[in-house]
VODOSE-734893 format. One record per residue: residue number from 0; x, y, z of N, C-alpha, C in turn. Coordinates in nm, 3 decimals. Layout:
residues N
PT   num     neast    nnorth       nup    caeast   canorth      caup     ceast    cnorth       cup
PT   NUM         X         Y         Z         X         Y         Z         X         Y         Z
...
end
This chain:
residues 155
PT   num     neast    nnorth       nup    caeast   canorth      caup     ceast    cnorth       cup
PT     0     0.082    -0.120     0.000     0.000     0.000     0.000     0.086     0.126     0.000
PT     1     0.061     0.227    -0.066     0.106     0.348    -0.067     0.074     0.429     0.065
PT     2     0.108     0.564     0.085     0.083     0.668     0.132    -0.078     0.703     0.118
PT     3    -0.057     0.737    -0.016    -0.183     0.742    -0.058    -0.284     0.709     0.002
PT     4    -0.293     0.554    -0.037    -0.408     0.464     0.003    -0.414     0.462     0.106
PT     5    -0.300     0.470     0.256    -0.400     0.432     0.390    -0.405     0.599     0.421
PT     6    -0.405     0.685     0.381    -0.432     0.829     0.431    -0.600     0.777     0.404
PT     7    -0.684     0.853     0.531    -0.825     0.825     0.536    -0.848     0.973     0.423
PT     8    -0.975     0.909     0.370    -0.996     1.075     0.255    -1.098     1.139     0.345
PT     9    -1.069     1.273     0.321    -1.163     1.366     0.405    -1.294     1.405     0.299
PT    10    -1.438     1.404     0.378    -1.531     1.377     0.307    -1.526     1.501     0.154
PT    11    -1.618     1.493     0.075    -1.655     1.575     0.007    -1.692     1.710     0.028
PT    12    -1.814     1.727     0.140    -1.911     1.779     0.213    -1.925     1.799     0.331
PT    13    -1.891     1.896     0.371    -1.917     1.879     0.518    -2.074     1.981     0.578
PT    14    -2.103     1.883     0.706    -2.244     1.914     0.717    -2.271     2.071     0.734
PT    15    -2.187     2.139     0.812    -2.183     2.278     0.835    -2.116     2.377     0.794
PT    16    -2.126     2.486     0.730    -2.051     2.606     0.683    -1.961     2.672     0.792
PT    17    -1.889     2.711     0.787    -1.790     2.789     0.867    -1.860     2.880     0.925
PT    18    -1.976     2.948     0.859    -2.072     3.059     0.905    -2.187     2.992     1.019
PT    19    -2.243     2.848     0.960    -2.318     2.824     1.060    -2.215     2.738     1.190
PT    20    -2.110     2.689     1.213    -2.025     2.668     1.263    -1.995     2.776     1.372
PT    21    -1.992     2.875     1.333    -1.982     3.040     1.395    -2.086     3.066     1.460
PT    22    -2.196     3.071     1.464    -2.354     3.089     1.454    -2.361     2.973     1.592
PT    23    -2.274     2.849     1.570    -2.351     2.756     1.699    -2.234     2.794     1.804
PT    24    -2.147     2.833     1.824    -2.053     2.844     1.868    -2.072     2.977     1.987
PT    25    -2.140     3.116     1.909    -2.195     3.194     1.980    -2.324     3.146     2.071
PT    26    -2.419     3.062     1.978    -2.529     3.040     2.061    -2.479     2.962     2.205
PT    27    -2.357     2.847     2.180    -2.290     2.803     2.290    -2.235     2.964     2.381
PT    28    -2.204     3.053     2.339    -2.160     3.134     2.439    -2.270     3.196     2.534
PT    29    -2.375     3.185     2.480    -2.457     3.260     2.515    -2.579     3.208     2.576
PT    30    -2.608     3.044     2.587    -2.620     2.958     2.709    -2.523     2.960     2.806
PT    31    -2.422     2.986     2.843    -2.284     3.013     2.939    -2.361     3.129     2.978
PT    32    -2.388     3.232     2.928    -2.364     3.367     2.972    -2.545     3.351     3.068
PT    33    -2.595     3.300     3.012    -2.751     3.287     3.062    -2.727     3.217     3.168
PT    34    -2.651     3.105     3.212    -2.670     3.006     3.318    -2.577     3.069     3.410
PT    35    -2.489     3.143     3.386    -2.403     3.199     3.513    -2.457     3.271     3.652
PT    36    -2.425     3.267     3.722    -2.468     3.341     3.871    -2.432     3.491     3.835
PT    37    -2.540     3.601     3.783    -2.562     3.733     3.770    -2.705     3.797     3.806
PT    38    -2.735     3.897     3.893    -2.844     3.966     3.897    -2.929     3.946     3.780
PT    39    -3.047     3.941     3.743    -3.098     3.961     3.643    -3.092     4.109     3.570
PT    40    -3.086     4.194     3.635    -3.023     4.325     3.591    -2.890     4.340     3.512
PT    41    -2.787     4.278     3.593    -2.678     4.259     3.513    -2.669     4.161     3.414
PT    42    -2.776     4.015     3.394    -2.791     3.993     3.261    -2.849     4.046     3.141
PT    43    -2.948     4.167     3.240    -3.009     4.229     3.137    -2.932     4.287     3.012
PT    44    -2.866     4.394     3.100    -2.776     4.472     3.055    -2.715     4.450     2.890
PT    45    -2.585     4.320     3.015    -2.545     4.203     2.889    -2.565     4.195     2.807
PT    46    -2.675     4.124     2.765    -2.790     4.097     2.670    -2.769     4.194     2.564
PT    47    -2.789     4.296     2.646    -2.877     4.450     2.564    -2.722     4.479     2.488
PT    48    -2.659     4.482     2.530    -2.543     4.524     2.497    -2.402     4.405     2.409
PT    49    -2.464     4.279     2.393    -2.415     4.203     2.309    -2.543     4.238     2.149
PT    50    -2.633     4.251     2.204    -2.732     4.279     2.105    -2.676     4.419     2.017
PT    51    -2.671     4.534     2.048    -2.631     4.610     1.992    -2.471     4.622     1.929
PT    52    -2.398     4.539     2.005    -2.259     4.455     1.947    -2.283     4.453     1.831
PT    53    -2.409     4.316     1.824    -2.433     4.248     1.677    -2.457     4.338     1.590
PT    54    -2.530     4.432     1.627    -2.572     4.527     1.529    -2.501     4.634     1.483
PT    55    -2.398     4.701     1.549    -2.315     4.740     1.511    -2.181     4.702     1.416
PT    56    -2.172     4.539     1.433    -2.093     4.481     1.335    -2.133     4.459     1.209
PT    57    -2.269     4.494     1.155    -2.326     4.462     1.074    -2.296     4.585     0.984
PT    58    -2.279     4.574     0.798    -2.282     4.673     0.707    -2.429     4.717     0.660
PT    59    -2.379     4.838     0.578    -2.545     4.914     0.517    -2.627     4.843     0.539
PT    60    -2.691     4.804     0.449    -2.842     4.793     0.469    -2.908     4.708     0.589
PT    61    -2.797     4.612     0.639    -2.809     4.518     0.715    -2.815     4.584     0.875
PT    62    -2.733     4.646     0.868    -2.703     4.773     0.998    -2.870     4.887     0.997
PT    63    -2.880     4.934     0.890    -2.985     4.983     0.906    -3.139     4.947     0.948
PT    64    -3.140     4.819     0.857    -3.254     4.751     0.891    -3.280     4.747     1.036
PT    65    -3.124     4.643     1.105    -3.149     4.619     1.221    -3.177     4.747     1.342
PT    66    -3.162     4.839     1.284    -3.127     4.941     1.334    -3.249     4.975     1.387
PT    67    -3.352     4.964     1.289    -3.495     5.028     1.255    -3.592     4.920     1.334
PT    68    -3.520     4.783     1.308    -3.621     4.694     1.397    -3.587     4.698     1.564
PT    69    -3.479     4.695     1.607    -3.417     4.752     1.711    -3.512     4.871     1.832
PT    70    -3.507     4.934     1.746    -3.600     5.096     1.748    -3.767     5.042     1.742
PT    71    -3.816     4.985     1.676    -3.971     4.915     1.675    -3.972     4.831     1.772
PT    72    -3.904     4.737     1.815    -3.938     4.663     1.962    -3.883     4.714     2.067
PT    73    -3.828     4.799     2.075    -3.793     4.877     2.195    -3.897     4.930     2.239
PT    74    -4.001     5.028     2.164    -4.117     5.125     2.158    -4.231     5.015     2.177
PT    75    -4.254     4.978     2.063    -4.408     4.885     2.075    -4.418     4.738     2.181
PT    76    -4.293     4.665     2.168    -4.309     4.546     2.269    -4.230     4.571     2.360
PT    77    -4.229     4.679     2.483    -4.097     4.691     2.576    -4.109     4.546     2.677
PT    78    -4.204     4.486     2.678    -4.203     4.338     2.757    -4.099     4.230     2.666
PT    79    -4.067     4.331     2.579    -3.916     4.175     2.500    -3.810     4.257     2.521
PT    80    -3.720     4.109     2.596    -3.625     4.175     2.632    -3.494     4.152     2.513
PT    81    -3.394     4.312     2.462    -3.285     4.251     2.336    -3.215     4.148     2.422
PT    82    -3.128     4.102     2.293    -3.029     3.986     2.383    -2.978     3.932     2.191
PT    83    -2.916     3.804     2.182    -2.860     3.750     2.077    -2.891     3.649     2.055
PT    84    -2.912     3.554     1.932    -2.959     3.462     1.927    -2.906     3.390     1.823
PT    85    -2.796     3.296     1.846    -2.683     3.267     1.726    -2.618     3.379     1.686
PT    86    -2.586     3.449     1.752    -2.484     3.581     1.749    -2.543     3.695     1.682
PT    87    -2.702     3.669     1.648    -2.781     3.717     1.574    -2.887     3.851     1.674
PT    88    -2.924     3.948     1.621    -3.011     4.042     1.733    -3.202     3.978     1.716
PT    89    -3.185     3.977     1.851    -3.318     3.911     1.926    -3.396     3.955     2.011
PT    90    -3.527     3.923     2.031    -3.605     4.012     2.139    -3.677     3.854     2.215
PT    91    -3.674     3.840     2.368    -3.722     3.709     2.398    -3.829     3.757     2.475
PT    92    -3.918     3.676     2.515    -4.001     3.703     2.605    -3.984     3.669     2.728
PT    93    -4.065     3.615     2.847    -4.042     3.656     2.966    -3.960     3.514     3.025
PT    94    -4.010     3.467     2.962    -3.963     3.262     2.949    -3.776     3.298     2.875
PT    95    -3.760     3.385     2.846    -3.629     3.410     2.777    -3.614     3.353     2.663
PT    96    -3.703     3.293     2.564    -3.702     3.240     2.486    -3.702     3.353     2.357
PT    97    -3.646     3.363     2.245    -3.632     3.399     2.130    -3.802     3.446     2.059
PT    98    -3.823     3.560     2.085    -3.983     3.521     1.954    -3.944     3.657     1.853
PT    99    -3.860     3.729     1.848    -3.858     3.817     1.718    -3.743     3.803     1.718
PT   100    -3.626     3.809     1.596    -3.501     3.787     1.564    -3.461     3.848     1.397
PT   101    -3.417     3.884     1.342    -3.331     3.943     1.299    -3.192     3.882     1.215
PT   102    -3.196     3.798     1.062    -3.079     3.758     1.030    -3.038     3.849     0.927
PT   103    -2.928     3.852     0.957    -2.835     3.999     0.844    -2.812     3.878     0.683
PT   104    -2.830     3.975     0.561    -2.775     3.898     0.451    -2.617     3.869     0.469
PT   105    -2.575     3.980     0.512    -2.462     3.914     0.506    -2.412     3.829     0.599
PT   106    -2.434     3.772     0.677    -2.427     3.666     0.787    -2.402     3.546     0.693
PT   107    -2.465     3.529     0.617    -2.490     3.390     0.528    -2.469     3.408     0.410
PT   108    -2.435     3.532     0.345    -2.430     3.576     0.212    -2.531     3.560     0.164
PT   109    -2.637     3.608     0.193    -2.752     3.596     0.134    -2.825     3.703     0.007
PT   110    -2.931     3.709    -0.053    -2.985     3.808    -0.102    -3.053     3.919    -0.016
PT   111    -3.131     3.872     0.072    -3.184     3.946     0.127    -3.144     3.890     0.307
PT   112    -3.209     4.018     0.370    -3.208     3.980     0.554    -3.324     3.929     0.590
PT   113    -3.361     3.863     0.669    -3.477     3.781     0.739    -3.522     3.865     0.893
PT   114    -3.675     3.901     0.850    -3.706     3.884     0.990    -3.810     3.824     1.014
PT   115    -3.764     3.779     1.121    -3.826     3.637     1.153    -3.903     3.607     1.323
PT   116    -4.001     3.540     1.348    -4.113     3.527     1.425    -4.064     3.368     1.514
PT   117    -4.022     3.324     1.585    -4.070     3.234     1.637    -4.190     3.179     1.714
PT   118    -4.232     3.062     1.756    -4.327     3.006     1.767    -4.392     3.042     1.903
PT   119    -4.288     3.086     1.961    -4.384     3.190     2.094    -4.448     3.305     2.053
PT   120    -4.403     3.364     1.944    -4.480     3.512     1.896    -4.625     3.454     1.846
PT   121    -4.745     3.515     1.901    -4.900     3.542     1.846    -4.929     3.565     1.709
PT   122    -4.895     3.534     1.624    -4.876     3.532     1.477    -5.029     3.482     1.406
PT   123    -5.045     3.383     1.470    -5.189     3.256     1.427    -5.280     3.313     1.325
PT   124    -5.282     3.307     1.242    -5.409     3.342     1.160    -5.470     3.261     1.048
PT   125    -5.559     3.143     1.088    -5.604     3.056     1.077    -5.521     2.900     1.098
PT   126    -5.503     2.868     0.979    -5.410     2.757     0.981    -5.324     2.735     0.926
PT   127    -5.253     2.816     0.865    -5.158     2.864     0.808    -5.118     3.070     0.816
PT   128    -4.996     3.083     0.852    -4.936     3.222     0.827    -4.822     3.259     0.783
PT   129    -4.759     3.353     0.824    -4.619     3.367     0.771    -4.513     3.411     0.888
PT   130    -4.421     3.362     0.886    -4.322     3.373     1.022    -4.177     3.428     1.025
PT   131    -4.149     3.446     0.901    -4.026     3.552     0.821    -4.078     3.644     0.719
PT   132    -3.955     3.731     0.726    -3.991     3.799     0.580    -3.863     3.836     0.546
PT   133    -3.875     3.882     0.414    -3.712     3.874     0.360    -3.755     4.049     0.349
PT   134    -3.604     4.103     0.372    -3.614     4.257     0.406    -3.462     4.313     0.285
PT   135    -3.507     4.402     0.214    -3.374     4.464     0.189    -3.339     4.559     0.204
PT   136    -3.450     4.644     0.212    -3.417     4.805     0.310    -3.570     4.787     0.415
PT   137    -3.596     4.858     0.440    -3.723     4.912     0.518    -3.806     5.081     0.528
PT   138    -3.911     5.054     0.368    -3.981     5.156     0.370    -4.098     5.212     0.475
PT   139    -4.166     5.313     0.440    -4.245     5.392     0.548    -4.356     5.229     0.571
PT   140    -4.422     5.206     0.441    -4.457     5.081     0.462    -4.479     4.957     0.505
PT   141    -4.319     4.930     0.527    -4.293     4.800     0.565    -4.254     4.835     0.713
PT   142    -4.222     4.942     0.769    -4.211     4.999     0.915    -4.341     4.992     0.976
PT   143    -4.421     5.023     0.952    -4.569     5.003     0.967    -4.614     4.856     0.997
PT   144    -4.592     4.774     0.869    -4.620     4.646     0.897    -4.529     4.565     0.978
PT   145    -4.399     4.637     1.017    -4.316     4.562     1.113    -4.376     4.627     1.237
PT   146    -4.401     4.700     1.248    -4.474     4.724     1.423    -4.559     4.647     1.408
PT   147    -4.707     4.638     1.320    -4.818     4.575     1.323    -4.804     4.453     1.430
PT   148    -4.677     4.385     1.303    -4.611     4.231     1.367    -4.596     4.206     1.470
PT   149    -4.476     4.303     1.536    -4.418     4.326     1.650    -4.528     4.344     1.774
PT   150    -4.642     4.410     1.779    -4.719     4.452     1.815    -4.786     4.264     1.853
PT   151    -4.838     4.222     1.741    -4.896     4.125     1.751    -4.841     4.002     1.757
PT   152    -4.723     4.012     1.816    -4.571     3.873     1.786    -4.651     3.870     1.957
PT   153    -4.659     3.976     2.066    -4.635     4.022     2.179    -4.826     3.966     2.274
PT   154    -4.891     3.959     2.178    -5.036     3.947     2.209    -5.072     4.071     2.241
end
C-alpha cells in the first residue's frame, strides 16, 4: 500500500458552513452567559449590549434595517427583552425564549435579511401564516407592517 491509500480521505461535504459553525458556537456562548450566577439586571444589561454589538458589526443595509427593527421593539413590545440569538439580534419574552429575531444577509451571504417570528410570537391566523420575511431596506410601509407584527408577535 502506498501513502496514498492508507491516508483516510476527508469527506466531500461537510455538514456545516464555517458561518453556521460560527452561529452555533456563539449560541454556545450565550447559554454560558444565561446560566451563570448574575443579577438579572446585570444579565439584562449584557444581553442588551451584546445585542447592539451584533448590530453594530453589521454593514449598510443590514445595519440599518437592524437598526430600525431595534427601534420598533424597543417602543411597541418593551415586555421583550434585546439579547442575541446565534450571534444574531433578538427580542425574547419573559420565558427568555427567542420570539422576534433578525438575520443579516450578510451573515450567510444571502440576497436578502430575514425577519423572523418564532413560535412563541401570536402570529396565528387561521391555519396557516407567515413567520419571516425577507427585508432589503425598510420603507415607510414595511415599518408600519413591522410594528403591526411586532405589536402582535407580543399578544
Amino acid at each position: 500500500m502506498t501513502d496514498t491509500e492508507t491516508t483516510k480521505k476527508e469527506p466531500s461535504h461537510q455538514a456545516f458552513s464555517a458561518v453556521e459553525k460560527a452561529a452555533m458556537k456563539a449560541a454556545a456562548v450565550e447559554a454560558k452567559k444565561a446560566a451563570r450566577k448574575a443579577s438579572a439586571e446585570e444579565k439584562a444589561a449584557e444581553a442588551l449590549a451584546d445585542c447592539l454589538a451584533s448590530i453594530e458589526a453589521m454593514d449598510g443595509d443590514d445595519r440599518a434595517a437592524a437598526e430600525k427593527i431595534h427601534a420598533i421593539v424597543l417602543e411597541h413590545a418593551p415586555e421583550l427583552s434585546a439579547r442575541t440569538w446565534y450571534g444574531m439580534p433578538a427580542y425574547a419574552g419573559a420565558d427568555g425564549k427567542a420570539v422576534v429575531f433578525f438575520q443579516p444577509a450578510g451573515k450567510f451571504k444571502a440576497r436578502y435579511a430575514t425577519l423572523g417570528f418564532n413560535d412563541g410570537a401570536a402570529l396565528d391566523d387561521g391555519t396557516m401564516w407567515a413567520t419571516s420575511f425577507a427585508i432589503t431596506k425598510i420603507s415607510a410601509a414595511d415599518e408600519k407592517l413591522i410594528v403591526s407584527l411586532v405589536k402582535r408577535s407580543v399578544g
